[in-house]
Every structure is written in C-alpha cells, then in structure tokens.
N, CA, C and O of each residue as an XYZ file, in Angstrom:
432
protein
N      -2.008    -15.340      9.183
C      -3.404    -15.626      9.399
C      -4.235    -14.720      8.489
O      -4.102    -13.499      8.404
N      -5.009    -15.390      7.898
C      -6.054    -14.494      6.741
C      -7.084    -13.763      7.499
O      -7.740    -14.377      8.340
N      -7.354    -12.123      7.215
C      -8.461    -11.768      7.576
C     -10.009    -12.504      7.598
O     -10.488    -13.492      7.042
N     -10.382    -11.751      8.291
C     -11.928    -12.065      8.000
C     -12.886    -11.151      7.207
O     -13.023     -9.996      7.610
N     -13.387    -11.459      6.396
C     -14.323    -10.529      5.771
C     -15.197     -9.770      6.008
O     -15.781     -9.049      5.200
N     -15.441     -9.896      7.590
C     -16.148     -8.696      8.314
C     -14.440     -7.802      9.032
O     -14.655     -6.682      9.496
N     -13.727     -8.033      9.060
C     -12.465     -7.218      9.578
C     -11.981     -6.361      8.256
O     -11.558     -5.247      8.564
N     -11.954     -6.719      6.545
C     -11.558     -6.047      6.221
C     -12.953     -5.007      5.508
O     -12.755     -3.850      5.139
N     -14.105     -5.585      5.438
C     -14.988     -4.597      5.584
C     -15.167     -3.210      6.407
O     -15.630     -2.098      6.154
N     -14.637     -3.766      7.385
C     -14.177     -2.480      8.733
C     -13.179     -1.490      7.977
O     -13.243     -0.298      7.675
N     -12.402     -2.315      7.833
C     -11.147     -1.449      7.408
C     -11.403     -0.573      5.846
O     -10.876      0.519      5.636
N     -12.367     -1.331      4.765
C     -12.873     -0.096      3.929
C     -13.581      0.426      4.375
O     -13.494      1.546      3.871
N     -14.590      0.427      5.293
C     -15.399      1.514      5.676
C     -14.541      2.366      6.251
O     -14.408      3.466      5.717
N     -14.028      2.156      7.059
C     -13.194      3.487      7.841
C     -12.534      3.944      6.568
O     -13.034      4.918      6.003
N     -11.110      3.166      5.865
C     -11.067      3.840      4.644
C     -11.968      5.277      3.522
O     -11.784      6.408      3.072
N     -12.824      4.320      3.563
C     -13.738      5.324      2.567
C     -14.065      6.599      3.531
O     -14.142      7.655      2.903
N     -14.258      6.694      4.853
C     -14.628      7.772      5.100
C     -13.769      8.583      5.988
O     -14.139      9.502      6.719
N     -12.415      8.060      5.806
C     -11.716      8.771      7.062
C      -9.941      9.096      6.510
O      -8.928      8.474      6.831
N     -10.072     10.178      5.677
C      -8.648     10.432      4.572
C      -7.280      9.959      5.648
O      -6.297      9.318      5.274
N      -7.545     10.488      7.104
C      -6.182     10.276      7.922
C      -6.103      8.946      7.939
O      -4.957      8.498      7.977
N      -6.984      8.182      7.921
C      -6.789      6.342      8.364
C      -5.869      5.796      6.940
O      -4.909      5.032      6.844
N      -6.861      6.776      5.658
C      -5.958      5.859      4.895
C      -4.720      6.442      4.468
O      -3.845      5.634      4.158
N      -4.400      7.888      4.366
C      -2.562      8.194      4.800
C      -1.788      7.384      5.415
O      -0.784      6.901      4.892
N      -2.456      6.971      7.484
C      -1.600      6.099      8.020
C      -1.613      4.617      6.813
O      -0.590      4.200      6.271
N      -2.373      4.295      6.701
C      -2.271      2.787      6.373
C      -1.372      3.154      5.315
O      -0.477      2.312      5.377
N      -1.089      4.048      4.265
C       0.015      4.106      2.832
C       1.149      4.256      3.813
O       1.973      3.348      3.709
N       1.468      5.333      4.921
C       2.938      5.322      5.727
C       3.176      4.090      6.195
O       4.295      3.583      6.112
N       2.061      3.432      6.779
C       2.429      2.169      7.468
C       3.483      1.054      6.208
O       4.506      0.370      6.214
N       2.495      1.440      5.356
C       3.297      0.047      4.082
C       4.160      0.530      4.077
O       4.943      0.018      4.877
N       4.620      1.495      3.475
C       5.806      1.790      2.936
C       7.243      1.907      4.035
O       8.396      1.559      3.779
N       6.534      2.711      5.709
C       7.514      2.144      6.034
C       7.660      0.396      6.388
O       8.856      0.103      6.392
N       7.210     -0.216      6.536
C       7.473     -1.673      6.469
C       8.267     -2.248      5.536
O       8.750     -3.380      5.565
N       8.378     -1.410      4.704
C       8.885     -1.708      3.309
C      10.288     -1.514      3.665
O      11.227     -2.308      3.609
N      10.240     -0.306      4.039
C      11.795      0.452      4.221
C      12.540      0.033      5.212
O      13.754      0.206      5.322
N      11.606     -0.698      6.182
C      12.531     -1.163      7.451
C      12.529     -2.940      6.985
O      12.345     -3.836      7.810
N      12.677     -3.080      6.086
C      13.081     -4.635      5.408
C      11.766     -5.353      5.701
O      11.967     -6.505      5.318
N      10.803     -5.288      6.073
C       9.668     -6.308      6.768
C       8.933     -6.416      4.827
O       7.743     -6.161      5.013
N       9.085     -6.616      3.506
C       8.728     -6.787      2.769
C       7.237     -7.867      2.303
O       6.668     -7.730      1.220
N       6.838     -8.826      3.283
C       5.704     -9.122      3.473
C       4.577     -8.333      3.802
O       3.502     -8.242      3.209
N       4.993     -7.752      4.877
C       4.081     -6.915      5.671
C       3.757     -5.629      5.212
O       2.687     -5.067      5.448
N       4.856     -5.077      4.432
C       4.396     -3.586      3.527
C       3.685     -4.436      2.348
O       2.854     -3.781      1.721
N       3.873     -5.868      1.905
C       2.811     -5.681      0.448
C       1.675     -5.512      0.782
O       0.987     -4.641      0.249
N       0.975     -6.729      2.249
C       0.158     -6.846      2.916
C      -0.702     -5.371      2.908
O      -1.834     -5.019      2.576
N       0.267     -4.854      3.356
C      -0.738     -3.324      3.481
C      -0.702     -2.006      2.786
O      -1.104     -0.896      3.136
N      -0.053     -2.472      1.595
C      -0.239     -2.039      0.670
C      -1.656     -2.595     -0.497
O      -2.591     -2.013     -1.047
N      -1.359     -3.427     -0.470
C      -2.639     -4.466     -0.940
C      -4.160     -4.183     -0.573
O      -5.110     -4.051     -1.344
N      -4.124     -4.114      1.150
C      -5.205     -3.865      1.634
C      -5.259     -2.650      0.990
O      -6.205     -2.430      0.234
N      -4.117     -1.549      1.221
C      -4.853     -0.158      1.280
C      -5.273     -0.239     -0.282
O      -6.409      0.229     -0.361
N      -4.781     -0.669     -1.629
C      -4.937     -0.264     -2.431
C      -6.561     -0.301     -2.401
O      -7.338      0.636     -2.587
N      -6.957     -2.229     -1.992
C      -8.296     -2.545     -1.688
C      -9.523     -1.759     -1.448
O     -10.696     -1.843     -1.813
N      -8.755     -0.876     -0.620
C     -10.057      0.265      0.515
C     -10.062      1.562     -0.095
O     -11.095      2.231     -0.093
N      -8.605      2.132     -0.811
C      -8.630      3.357     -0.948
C      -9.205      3.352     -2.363
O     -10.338      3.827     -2.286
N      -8.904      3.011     -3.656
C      -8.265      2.938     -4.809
C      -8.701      2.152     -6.045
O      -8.993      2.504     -7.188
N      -8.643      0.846     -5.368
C      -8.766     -0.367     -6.227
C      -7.677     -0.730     -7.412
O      -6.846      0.027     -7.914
N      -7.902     -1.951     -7.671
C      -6.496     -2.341     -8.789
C      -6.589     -2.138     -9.823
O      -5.547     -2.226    -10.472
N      -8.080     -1.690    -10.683
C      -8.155     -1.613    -11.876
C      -7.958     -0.150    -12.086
O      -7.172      0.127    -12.993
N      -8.661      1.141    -11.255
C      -8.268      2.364    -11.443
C      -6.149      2.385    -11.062
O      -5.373      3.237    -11.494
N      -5.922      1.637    -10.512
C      -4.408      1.727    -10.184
C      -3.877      0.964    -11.289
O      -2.702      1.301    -11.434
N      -4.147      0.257    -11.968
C      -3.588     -0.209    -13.588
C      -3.706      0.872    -14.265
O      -2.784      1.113    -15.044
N      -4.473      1.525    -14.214
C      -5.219      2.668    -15.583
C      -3.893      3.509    -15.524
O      -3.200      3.902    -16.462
N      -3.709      3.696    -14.059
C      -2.974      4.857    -13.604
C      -1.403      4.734    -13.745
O      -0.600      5.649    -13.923
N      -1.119      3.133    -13.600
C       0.881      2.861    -13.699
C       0.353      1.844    -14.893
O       0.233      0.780    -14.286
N       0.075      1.669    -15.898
C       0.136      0.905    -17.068
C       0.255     -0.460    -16.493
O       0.388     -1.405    -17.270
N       0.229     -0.611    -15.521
C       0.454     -2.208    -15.120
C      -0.813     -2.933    -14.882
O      -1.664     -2.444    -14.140
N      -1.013     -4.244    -15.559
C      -2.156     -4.727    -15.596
C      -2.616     -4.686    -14.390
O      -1.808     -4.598    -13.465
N      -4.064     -4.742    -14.119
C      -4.442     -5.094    -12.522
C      -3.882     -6.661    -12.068
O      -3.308     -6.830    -10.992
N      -4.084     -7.562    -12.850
C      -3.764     -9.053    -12.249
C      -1.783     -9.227    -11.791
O      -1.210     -9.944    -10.971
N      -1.403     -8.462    -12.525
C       0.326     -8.090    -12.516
C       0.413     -7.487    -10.793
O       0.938     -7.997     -9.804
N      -0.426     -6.063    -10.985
C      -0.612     -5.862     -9.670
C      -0.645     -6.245     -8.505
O       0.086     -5.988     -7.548
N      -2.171     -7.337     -8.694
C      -2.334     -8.272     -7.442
C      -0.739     -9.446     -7.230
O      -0.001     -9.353     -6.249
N      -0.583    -10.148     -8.027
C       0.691    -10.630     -8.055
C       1.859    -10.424     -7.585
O       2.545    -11.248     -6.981
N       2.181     -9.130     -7.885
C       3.214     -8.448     -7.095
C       2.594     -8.222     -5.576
O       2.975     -8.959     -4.667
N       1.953     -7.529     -5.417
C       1.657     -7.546     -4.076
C       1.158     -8.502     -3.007
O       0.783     -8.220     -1.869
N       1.237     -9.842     -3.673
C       0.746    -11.199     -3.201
C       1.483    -11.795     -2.517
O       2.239    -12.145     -3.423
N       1.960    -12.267     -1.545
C       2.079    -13.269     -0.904
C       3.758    -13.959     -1.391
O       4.695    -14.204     -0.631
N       3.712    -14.098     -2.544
C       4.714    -15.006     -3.034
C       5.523    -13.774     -4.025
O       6.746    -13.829     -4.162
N       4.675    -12.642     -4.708
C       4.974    -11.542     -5.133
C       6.165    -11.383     -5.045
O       6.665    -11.665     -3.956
N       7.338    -10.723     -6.476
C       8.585    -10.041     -6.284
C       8.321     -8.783     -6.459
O       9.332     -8.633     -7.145
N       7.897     -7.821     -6.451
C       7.956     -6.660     -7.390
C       9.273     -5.872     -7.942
O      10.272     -5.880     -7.224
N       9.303     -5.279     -9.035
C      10.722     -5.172     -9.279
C      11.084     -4.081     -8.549
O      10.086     -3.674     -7.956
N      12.255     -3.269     -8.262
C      11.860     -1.580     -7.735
C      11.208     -0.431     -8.508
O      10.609      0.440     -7.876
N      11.303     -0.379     -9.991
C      10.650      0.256    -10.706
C       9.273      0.827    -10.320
O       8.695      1.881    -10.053
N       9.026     -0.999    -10.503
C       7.335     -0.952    -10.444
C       6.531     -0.422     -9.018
O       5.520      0.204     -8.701
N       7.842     -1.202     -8.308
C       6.933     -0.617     -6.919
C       6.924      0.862     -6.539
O       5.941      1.389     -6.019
N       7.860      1.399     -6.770
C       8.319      3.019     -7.021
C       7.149      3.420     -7.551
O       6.366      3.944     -6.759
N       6.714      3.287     -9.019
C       5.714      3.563     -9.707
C       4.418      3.390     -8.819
O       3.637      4.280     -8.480
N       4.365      1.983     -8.507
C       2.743      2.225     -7.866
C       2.747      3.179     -6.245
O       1.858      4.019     -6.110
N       3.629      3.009     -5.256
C       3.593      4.077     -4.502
C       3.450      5.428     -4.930
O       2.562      6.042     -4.339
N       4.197      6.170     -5.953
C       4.177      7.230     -6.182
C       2.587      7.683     -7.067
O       1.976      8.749     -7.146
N       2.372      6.527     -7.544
C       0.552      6.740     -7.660
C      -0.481      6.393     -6.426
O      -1.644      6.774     -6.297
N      -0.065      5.946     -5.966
C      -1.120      5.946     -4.134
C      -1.036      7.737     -3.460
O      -1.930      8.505     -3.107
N       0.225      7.855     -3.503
C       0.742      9.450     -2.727
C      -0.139     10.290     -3.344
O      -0.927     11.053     -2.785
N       0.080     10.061     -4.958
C      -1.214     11.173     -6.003
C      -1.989     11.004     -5.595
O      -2.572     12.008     -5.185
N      -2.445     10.096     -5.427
C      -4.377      9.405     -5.061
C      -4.292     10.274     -3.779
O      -4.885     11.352     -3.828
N      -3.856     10.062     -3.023
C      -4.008     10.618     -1.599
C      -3.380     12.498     -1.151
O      -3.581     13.256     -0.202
N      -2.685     12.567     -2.271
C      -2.282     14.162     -2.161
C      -1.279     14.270     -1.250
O      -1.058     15.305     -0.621
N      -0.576     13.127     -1.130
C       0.440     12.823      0.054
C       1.914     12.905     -0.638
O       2.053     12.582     -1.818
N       3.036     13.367      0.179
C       4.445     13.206     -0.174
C       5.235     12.448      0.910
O       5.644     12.936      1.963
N       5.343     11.528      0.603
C       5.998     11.064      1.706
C       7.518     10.817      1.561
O       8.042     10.565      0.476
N       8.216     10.910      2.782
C       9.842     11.053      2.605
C      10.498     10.593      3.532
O      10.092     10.658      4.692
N      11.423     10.144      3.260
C      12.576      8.847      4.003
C      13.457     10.060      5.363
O      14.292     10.840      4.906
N      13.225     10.089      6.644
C      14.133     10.648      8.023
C      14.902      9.788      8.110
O      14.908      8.710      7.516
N      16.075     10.454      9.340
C      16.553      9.278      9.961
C      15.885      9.337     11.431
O      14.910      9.983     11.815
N      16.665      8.519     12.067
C      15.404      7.898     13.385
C      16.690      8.085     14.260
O      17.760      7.546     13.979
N      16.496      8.878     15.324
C      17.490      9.078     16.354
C      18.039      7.255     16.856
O      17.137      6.460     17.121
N      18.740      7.032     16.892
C      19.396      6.047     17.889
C      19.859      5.724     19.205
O      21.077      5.718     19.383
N      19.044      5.437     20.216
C      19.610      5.412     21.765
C      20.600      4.162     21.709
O      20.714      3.004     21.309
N      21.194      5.131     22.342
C      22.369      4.761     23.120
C      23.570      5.596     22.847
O      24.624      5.377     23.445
C-alpha cells in the first residue's frame, strides 16, 4: 500500500529534526535487509534516504547516479552487493553511525 503524502511529510519532519528517529529508521532498513525481508529494507531505506539525505547529495557521495539509485531501491530494484554496501556505508557517514551485525539469543 502506497503512503500518503501527508504520512511521509510526517516522517521528514520528524526526520529533519529528531537525529534518534533517523538512526532507528537506517537500523530498521538494514536490519530488514539482513533478516532476508529485501523489499522492506529498500522501502526504508528509500524513505530514509528521502528524509535524511536525499538522492542527489547521495550520488555525489557513492558515484552512483541519483536515478540508478532510485532504481535500485525501487520496488522491482536488484541492487548489486557492492553497491548496496557502498550506499549504506554512506548513510552511517551521514549519520555518524557504525552499525554492526550480533547474534540474537535463540529460545528454546
């Protein structure tokens, strides 16, 4: 289901003024990413780039065109691992963040 344009307005405003919202939203993608859900981390990766960043300062930054960008992170999007490596590890800069792979206790 597609946002609404007053929902993701919400979500850059809080963005723009609230550094912890947009940390969670980069952990959120990426783990989505890592736990196989690969729609749902581009999804919010996409957004966050949207709110935090934008695609043209994030081209400047991984040599990758902005429209390449949107593409990959689209819907139908492959990204290769390279690239996606590359643009996470320029979101983390943007944000002053390191983020790193645990393991997750297991019950039972």
């Amino acid at each position: 289901m597609p946002l609404t344009h007053t929902f993701r307005m919400t979500v850059q405003d809080r963005a723009a003024r609230d550094p912890a919202f947009r940390q969670a939203m980069l952990k959120e993608g990426v783990d989505a990413l890592l736990a196989g859900d690969v729609p749902a981390g581009k999804a919010i990766l996409r957004d966050y780039i949207n709110a935090a960043v934008g695609f043209g300062p994030l081209a400047e930054a991984t040599n990758i065109p902005a429209k390449s960008l949107m593409r990959m992170l689209g819907p139908r999007g492959n990204p290769r691992a390279d690239n996606l490596f590359q643009i996470i590890r320029q979101l983390q800069t943007h944000e002053g963040i390191r983020l790193g792979v645990g393991e997750e206790a297991s019950a039972g």
